[in-house]
Every structure is written in C-alpha cells, then in structure tokens.
DSSP file (Angstrom, degrees, kcal/mol; ACC not computed):
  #  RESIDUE AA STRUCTURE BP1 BP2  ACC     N-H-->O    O-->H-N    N-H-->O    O-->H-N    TCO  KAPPA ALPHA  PHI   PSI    X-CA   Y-CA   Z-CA
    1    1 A X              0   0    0      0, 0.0     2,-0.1     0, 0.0     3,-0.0   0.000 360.0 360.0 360.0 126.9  154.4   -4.5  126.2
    2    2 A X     >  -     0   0    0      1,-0.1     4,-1.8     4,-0.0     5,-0.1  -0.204 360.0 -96.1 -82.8-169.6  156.3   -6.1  123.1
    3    3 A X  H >> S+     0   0    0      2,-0.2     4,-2.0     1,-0.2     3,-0.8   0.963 128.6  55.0 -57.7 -63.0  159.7   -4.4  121.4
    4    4 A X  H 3> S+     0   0    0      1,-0.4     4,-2.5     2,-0.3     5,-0.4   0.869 112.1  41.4 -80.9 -43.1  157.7   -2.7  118.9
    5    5 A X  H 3> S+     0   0    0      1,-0.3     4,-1.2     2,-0.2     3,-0.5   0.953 122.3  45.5 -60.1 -42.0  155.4   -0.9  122.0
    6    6 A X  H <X S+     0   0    0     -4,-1.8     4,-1.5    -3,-0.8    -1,-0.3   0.891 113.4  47.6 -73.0 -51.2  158.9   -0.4  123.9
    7    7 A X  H  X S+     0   0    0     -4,-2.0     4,-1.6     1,-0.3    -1,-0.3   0.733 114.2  46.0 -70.7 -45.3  160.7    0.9  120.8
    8    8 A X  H  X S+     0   0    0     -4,-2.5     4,-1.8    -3,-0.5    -1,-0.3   0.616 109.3  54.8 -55.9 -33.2  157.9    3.3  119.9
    9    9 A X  H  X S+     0   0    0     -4,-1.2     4,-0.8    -5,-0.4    -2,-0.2   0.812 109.0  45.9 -93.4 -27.7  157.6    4.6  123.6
   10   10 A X  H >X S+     0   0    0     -4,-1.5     4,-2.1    -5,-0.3     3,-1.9   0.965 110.6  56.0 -86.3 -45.1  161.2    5.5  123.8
   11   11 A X  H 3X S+     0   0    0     -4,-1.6     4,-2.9     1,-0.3    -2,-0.3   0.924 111.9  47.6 -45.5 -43.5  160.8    7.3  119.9
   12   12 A X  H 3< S+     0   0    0     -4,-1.8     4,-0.5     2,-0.2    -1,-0.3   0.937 112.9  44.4 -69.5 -25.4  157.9    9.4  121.6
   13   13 A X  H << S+     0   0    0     -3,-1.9     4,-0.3    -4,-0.8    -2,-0.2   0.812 110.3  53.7 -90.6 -37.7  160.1   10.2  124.5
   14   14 A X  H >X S+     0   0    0     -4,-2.1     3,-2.2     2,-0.2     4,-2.0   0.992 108.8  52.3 -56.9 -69.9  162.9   11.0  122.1
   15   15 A X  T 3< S+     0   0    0     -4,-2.9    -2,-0.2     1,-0.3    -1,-0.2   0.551 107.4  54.4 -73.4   7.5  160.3   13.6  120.1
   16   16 A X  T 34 S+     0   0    0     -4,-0.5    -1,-0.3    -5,-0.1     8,-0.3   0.260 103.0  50.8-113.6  18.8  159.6   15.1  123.1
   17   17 A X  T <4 S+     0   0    0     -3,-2.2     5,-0.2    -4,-0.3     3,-0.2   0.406 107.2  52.4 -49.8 -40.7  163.2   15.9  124.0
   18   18 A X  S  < S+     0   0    0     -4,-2.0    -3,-0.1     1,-0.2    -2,-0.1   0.544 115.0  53.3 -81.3   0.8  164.1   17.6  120.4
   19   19 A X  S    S-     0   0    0      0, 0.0    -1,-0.2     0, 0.0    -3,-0.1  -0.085 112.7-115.9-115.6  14.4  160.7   19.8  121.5
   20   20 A X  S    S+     0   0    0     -3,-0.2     2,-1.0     1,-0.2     3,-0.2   0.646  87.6 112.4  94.7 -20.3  161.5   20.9  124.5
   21   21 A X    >   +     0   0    0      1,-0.2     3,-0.8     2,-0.1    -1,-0.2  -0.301  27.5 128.4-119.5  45.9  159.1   19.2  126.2
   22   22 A X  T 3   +     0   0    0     -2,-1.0     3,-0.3     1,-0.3    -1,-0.2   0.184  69.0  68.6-102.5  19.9  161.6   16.5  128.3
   23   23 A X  T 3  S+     0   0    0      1,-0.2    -1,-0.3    -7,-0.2     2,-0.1   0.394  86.2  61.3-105.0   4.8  159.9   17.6  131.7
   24   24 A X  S <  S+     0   0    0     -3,-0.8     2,-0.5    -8,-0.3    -1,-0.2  -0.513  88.7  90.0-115.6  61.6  156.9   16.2  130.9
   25   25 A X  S    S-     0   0    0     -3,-0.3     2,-0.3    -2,-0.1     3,-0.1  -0.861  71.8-143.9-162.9 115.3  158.8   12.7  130.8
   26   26 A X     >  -     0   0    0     -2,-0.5     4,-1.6     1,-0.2     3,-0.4  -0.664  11.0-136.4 -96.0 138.3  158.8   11.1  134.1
   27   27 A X  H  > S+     0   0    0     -2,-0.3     4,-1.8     1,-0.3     3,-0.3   0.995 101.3  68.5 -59.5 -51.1  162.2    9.2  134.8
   28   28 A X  H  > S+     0   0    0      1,-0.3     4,-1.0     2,-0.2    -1,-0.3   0.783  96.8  46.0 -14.4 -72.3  159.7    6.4  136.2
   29   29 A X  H >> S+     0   0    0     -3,-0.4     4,-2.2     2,-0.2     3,-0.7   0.859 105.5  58.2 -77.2 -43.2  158.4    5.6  133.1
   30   30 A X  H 3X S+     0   0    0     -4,-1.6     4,-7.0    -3,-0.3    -1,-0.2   0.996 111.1  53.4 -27.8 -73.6  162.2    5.4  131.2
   31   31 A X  H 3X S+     0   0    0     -4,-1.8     4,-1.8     1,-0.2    -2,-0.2   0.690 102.0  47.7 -49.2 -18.6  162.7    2.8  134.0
   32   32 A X  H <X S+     0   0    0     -4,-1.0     4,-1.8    -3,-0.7     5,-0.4   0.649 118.8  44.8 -94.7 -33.5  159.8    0.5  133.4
   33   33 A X  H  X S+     0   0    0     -4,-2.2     4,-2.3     2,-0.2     5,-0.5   0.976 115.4  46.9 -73.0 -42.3  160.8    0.6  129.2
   34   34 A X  H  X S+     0   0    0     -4,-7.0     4,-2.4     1,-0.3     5,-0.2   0.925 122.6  39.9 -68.7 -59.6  164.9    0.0  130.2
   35   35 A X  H  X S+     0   0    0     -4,-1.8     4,-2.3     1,-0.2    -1,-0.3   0.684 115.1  48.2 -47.2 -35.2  163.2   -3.0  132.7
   36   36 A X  H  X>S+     0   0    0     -4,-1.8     4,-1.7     2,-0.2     5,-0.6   0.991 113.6  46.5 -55.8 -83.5  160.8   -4.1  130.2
   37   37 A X  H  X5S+     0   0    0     -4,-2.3     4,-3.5    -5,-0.4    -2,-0.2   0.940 116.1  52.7 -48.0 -45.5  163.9   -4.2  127.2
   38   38 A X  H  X5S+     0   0    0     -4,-2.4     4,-1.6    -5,-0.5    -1,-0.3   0.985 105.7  45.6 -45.4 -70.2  166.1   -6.1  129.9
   39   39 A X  H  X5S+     0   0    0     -4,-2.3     4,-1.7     1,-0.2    -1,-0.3   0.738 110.0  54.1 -55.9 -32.3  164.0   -8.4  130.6
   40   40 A X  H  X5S+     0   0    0     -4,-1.7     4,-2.7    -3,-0.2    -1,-0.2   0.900 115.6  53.1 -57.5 -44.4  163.2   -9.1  126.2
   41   41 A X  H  X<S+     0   0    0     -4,-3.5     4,-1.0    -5,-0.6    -2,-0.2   0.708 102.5  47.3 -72.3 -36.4  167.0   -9.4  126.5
   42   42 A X  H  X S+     0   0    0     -4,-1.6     4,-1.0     2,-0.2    -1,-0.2   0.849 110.1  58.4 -41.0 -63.0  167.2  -12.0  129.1
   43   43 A X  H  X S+     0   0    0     -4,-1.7     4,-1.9    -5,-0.2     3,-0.4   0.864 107.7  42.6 -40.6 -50.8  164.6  -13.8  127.2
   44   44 A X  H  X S+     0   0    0     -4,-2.7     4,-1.5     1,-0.3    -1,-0.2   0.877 108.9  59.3 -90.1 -20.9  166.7  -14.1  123.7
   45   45 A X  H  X S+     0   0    0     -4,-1.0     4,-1.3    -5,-0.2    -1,-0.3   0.695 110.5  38.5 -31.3 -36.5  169.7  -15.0  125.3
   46   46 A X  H  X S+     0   0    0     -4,-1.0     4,-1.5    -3,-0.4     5,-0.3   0.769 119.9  43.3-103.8 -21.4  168.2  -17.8  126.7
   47   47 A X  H  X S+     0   0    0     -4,-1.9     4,-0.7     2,-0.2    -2,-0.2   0.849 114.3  63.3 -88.2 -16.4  165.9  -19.0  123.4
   48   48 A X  H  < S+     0   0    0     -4,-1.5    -2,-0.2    -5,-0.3    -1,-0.2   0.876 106.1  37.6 -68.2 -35.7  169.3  -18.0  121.8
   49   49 A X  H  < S+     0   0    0     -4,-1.3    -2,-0.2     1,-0.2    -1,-0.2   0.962 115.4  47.7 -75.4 -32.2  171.1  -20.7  123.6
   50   50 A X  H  < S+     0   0    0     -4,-1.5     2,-0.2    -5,-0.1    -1,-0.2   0.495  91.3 113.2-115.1 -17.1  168.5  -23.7  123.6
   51   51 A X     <  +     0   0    0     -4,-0.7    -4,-0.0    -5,-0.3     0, 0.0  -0.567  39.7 176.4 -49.2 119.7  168.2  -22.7  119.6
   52   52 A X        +     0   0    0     -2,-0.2    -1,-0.1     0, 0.0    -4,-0.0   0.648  52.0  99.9 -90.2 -37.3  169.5  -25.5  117.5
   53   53 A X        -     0   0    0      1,-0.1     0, 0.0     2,-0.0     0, 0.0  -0.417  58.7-156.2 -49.6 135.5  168.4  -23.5  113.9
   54   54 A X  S  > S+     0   0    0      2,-0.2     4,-0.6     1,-0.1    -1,-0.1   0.552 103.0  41.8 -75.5 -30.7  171.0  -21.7  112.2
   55   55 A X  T  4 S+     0   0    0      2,-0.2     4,-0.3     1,-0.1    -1,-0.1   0.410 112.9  54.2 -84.3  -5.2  168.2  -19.4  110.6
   56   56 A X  T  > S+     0   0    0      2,-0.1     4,-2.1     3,-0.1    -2,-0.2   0.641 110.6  55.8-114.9 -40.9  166.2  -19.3  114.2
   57   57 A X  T  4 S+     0   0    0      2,-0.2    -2,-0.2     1,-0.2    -3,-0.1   0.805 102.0  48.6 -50.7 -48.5  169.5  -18.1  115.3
   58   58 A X  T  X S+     0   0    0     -4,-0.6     4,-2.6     2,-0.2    -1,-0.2   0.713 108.8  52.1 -67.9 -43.8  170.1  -15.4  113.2
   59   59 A X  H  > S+     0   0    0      1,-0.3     4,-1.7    -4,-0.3    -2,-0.2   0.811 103.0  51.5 -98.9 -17.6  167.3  -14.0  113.7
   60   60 A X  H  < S+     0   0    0     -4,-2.1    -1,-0.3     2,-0.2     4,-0.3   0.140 113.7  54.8 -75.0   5.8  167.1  -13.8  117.7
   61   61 A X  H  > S+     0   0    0      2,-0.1     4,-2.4    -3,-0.1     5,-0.2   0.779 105.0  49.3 -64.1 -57.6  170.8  -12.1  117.2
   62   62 A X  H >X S+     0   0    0     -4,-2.6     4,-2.5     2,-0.2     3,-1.4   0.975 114.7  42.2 -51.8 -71.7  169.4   -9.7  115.1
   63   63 A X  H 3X S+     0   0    0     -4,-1.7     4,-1.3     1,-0.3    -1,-0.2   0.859 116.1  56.4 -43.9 -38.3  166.2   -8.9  117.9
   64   64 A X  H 34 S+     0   0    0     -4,-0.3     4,-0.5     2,-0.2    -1,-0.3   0.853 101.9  47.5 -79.8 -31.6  169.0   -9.0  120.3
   65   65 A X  H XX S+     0   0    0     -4,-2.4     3,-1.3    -3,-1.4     4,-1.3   0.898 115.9  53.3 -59.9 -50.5  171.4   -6.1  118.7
   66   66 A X  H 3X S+     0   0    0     -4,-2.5     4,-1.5     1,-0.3    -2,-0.2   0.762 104.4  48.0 -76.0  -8.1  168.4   -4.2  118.6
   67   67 A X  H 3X S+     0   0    0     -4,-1.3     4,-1.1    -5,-0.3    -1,-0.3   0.582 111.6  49.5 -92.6  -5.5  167.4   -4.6  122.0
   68   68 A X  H <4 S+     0   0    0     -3,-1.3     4,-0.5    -4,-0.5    -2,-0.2   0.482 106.5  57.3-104.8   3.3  170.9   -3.6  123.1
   69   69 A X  H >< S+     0   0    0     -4,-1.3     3,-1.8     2,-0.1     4,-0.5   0.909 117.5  43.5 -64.8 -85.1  170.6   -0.2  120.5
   70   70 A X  H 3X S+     0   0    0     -4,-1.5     4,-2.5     1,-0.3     3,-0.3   0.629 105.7  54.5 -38.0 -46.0  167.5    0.4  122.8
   71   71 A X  H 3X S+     0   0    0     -4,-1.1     4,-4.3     1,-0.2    -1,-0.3   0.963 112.3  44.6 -49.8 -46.2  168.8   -0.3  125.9
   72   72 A X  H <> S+     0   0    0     -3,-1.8     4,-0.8    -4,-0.5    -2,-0.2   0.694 113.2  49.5 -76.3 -34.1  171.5    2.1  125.4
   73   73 A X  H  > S+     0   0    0     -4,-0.5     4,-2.8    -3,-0.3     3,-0.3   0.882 115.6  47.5 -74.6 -27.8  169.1    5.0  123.9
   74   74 A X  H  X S+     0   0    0     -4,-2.5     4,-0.6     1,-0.2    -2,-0.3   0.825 106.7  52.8 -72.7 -37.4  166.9    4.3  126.8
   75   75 A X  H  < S+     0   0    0     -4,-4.3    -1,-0.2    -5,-0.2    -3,-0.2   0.854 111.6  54.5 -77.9 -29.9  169.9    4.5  129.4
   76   76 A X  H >X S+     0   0    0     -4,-0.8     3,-1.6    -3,-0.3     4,-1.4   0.845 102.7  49.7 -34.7 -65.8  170.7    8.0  127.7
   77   77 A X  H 3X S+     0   0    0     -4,-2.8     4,-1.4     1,-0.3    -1,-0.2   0.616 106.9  62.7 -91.1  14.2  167.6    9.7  128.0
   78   78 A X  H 3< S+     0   0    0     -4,-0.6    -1,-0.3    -5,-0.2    -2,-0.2   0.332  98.9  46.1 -67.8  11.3  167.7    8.7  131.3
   79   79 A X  H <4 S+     0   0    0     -3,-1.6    -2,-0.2     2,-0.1    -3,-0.1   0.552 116.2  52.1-119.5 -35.7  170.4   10.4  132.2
   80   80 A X  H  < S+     0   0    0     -4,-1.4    -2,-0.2     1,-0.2    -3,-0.1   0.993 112.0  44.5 -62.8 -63.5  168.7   13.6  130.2
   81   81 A X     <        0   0    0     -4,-1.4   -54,-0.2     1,-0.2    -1,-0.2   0.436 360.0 360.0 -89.3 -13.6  165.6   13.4  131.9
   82   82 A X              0   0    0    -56,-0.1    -1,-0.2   -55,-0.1    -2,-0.1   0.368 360.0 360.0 -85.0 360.0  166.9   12.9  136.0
C-alpha cells in the first residue's frame, strides 16, 4: 500500500468516526496503516540520508512531515477506537 492508499484509509476511518460508525473500525486494521506509515518513514529517513540533491532532499522532508501528520492522526484514532 503506498502513502496515498494509507492516507486515504485513515480519511475513511476518520469519516466513520464523525458518523458514528467507529465500531465498525477494527483496531487491527489502524495497526497495519500506523505499521505500514512507519515503515514509509524508515524508508525516507534512510533515502534522506544517502541523498546528495538539495531538491531530492526537499522533497523527501516534505513526504516525511507528512508521514509523521499521519502517524500521529493514526496513533489518535487508535486510541478512539480500543
């Protein structure tokens, strides 16, 4: 699953918290996106060090601030949904 799928699957999980509907969201499945986003995170950390582009750089920061936004909504509705 890339960011976009990950990013999307926690936004679905998210519009079925403002609905009510946060029992039908299995903690299980929170945990396989938080591992999932960890594991993207591990990954640009390490193509962020071995990067020599200033522009290659920039732009794995950027993917990396947004995978630690996610982690952090993701660690949240886990805490909702257990």
């Amino acid at each position: 699953m890339g960011l976009g799928k990950s990013i999307e699957k926690l936004n679905d999980y998210y519009d079925r918290l403002e609905q009510g509907k946060a029992e039908k969201i299995q903690a299980a499945h929170v945990e396989k996106v938080i591992a999932k986003l960890e594991n993207k995170k591990k990954t640009l950390k390490t193509d962020l060090a071995e990067s020599s582009k200033e522009n290659k750089k920039k732009r794995l920061t950027s993917k990396l601030s947004t995978v630690s936004e996610q982690l952090e909504r993701a660690r949240w509705l886990l805490k909702k949904v257990q």
